[in-house]
C-alpha positions as CSV (number, residue, x, y, z in Angstrom):
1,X,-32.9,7.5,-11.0
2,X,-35.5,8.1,-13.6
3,X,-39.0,5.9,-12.8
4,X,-38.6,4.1,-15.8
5,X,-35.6,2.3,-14.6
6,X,-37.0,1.2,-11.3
7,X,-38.6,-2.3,-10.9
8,X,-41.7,-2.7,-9.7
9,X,-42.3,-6.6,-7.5
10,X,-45.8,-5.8,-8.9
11,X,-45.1,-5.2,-12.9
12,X,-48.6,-6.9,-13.3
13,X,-51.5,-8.9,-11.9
14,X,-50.1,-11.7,-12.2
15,X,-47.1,-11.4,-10.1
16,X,-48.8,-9.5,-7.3
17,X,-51.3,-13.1,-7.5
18,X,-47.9,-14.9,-7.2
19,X,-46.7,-12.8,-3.9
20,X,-50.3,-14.0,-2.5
21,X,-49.6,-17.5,-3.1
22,X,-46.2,-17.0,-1.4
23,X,-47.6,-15.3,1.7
24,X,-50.6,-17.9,2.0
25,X,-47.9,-20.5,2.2
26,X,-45.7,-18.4,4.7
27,X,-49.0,-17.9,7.0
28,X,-49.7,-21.8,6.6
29,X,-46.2,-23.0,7.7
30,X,-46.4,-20.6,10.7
31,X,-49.5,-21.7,11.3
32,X,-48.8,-25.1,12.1
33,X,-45.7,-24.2,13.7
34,X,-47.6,-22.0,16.3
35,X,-50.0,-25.0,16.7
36,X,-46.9,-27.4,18.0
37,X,-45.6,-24.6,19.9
38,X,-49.1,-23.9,21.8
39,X,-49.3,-27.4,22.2
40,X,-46.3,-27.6,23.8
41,X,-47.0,-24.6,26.3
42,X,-50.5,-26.0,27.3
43,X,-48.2,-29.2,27.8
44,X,-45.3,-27.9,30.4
45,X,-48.3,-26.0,32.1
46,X,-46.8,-22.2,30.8
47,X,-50.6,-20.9,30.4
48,X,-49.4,-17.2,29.4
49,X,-47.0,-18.5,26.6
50,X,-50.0,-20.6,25.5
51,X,-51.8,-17.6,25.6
52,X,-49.6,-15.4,23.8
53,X,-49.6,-18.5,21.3
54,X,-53.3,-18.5,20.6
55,X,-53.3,-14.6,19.8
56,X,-50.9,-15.1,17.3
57,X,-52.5,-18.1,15.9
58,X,-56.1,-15.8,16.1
59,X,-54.0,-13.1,14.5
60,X,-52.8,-15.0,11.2
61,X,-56.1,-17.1,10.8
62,X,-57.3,-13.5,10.1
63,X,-54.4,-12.1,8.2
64,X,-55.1,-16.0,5.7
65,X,-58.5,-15.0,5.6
66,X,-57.5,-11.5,3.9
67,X,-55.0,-12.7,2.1
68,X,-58.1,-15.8,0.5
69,X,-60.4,-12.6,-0.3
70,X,-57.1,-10.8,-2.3
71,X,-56.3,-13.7,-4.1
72,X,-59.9,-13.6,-5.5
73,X,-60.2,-9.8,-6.3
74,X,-57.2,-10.2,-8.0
75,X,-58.5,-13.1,-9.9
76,X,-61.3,-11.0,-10.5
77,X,-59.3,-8.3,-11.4
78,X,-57.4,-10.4,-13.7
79,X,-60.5,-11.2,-15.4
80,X,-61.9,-7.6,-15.7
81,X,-58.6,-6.8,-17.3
82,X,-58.9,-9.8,-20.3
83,X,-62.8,-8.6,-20.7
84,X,-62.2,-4.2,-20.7
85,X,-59.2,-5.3,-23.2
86,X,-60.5,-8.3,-25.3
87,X,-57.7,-10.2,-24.3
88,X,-58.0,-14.0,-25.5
89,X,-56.4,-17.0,-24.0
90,X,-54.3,-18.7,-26.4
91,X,-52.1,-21.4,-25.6
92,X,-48.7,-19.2,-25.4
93,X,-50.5,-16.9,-22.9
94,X,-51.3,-20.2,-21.0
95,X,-48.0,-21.9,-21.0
96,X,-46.1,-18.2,-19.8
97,X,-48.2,-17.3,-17.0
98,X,-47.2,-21.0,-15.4
């Protein structure tokens, strides 16, 4: 298959900011499904559940906090890319990026 043919998930800046926002979300939701869950161990006294819990919860709060700093490279990114190429807003470029 010729490369021109393939689809990239990250054509632009744009939709690789938009897999960010999806994965922030994803990390959120398990996030406070890890917190019931450890709250639950701690509660039927299962200390290396809760355990195991609280690494994983330890794990994503750092995996959130990488995803926060790439969601604003990328915005910066984003606005290097309009400034290098003298790109202006107008109100089309606006209403298609929602």
């Amino acid at each position: 298959m010729p490369n021109d043919t393939l689809a990239s998930p990250f054509d632009s800046i744009e939709s690789a900011q938009e897999f960010m926002n999806i994965l922030a979300e994803t990390i959120l939701d398990n996030m406070k499904d890890l917190h019931r869950d450890h709250e639950i161990a701690v509660g039927e006294g299962e200390k290396r559940r809760a355990q195991a819990l609280e690494l994983a919860l330890f794990k994503l709060k750092m995996l959130n906090c990488h995803v926060h700093k790439s969601r604003r490279m990328l915005n910066d990114l984003r606005t290097l890319r309009r400034l290098i190429l003298d790109e202006r807003l107008t109100a089309e470029s606006v209403l298609a990026s929602m």
